[in-house]
C-alpha positions as CSV (number, residue, x, y, z in Angstrom):
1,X,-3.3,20.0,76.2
2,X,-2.5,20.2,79.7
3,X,-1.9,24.3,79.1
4,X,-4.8,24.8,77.3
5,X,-6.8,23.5,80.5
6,X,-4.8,25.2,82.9
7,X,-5.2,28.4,81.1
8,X,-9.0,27.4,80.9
9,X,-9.3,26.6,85.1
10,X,-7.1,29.7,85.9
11,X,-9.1,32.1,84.0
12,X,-12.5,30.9,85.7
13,X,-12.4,29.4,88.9
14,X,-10.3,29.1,92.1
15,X,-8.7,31.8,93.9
16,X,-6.6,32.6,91.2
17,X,-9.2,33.3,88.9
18,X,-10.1,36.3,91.3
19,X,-7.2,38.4,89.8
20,X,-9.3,38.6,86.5
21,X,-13.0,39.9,85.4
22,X,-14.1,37.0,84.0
23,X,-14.2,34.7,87.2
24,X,-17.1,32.4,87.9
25,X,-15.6,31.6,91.6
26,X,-18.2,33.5,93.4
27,X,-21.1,31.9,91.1
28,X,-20.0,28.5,90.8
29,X,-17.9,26.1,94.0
30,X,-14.7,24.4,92.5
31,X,-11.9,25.0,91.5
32,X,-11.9,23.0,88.1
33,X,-13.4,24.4,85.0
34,X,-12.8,21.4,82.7
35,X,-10.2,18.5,82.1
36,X,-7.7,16.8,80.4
37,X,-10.3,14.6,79.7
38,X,-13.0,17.2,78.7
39,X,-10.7,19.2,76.1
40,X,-9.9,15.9,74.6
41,X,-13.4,14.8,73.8
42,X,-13.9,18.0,72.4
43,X,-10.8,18.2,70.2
44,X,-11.6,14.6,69.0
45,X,-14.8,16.2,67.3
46,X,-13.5,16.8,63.3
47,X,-16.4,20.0,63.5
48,X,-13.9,21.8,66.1
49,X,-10.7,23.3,67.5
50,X,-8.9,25.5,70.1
51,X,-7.6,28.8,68.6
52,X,-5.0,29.6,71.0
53,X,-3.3,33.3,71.3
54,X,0.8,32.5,72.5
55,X,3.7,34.8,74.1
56,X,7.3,33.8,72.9
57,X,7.8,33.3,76.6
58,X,4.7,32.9,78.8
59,X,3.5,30.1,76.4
60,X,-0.6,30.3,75.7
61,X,-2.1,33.7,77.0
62,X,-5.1,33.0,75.5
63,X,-7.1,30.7,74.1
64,X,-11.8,29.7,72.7
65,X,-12.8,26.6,71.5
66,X,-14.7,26.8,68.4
67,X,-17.4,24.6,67.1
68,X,-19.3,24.4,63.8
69,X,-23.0,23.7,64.1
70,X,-24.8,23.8,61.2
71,X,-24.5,27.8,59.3
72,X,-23.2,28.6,63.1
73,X,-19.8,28.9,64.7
74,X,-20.2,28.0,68.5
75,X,-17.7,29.9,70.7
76,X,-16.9,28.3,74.3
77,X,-14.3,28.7,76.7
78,X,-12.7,31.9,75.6
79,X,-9.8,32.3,78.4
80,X,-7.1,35.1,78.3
81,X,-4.7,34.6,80.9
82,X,-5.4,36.9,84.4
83,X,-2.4,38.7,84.1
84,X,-3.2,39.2,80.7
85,X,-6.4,41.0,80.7
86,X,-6.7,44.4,79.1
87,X,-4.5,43.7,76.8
88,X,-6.1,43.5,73.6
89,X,-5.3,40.0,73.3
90,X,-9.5,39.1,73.8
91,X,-10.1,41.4,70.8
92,X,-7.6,39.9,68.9
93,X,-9.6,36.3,69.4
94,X,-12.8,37.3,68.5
95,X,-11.2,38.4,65.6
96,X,-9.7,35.3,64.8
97,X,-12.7,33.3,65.5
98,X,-15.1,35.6,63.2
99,X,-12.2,34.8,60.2
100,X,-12.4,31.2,61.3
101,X,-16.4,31.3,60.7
102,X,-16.1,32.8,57.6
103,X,-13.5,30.2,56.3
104,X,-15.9,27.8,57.3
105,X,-18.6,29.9,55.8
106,X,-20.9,30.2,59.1
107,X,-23.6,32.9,58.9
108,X,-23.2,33.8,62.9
109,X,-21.5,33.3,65.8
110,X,-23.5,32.2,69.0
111,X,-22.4,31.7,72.5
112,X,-23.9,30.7,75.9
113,X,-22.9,32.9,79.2
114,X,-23.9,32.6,82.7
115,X,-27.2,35.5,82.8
116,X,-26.0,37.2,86.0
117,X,-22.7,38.3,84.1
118,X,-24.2,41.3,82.9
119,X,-20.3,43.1,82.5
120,X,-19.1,39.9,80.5
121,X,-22.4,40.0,78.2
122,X,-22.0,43.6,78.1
123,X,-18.3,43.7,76.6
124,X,-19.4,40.8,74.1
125,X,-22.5,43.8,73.2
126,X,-18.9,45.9,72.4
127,X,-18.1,43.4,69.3
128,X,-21.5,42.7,67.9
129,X,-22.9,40.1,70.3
130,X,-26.4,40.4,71.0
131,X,-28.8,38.6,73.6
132,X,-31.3,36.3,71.5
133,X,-33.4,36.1,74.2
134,X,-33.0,32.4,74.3
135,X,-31.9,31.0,77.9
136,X,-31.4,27.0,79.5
137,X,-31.2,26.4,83.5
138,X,-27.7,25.5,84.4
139,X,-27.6,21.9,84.9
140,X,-24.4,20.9,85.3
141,X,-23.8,17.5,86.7
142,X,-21.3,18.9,89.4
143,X,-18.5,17.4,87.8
144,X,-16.7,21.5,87.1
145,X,-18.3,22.8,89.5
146,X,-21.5,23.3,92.1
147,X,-23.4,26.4,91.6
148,X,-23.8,28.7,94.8
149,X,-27.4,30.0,93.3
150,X,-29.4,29.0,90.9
151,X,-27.8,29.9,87.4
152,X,-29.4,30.1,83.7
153,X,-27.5,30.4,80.3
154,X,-28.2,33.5,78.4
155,X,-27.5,32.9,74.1
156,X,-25.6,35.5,72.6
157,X,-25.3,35.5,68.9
158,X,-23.3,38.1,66.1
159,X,-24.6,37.7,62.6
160,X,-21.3,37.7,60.5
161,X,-21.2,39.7,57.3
């Protein structure tokens, strides 16, 4: 467990999330993403789990929690390692998690990502993600993290056929 959220906090925030694209340093103060205790309360639900992508030597290179709701698959946290990136190794995720939906029989995948990253929403467009329109205010408790500006979610969703 400790990996997965150290994979999870390096892929987002602190200075060593800087070496990758998908960074929320410069969006949101902290250095922590989530916690032991976080990923624990999420694996305990029986409706989800953590797909995680593995290197013979470098351990987990990648890793999204996934979540049924309903018809829906939720996808959250979806970290490939920084020194990973552009490696094919994201593909290869959403892959798994779009055979994990329809195992589960889900009609859709949906998402929620920070609005301002327009690149990140933009590669998600690439695999057949598209804005809903739907959006919440950011209102995280500060616990992972203070935002620098105000912040909304943007819903992303991929029907599955």
């Amino acid at each position: 467990m400790l990996a997965l959220v150290s994979l999870i906090n390096k892929c987002y925030r602190g200075e060593s999330s800087k070496q990758g694209w998908t960074t929320e340093a410069e969006l949101i103060a902290g250095d922590i993403r989530t916690d032991e205790a976080d990923v624990r309360s999420l694996m305990a639900n029986e409706t989800s789990t953590f797909l995680k992508c593995e290197h013979a030597a470098e351990g987990i290179v990648g890793t999204v929690f996934l979540d049924k709701r309903g018809d829906k698959l939720y996808l959250g946290m979806f970290s490939v390692d920084t020194d990973w990136q552009g490696a094919g190794i994201g593909k290869r995720m959403l892959e798994a998690a779009d055979a994990h939906a329809r195992k589960l029989g889900c009609t859709a995948i949906f998402m929620q990502v920070i609005s301002v990253r327009t690149e990140l929403i933009a590669w998600y467009e690439r695999y057949g993600y598209r804005p809903t329109g739907e959006t919440k205010p950011f209102d995280g408790d500060g616990r992972f993290g203070i935002p620098r500006m105000p912040l909304e979610f943007a819903f992303l969703e991929k029907e599955l056929a």
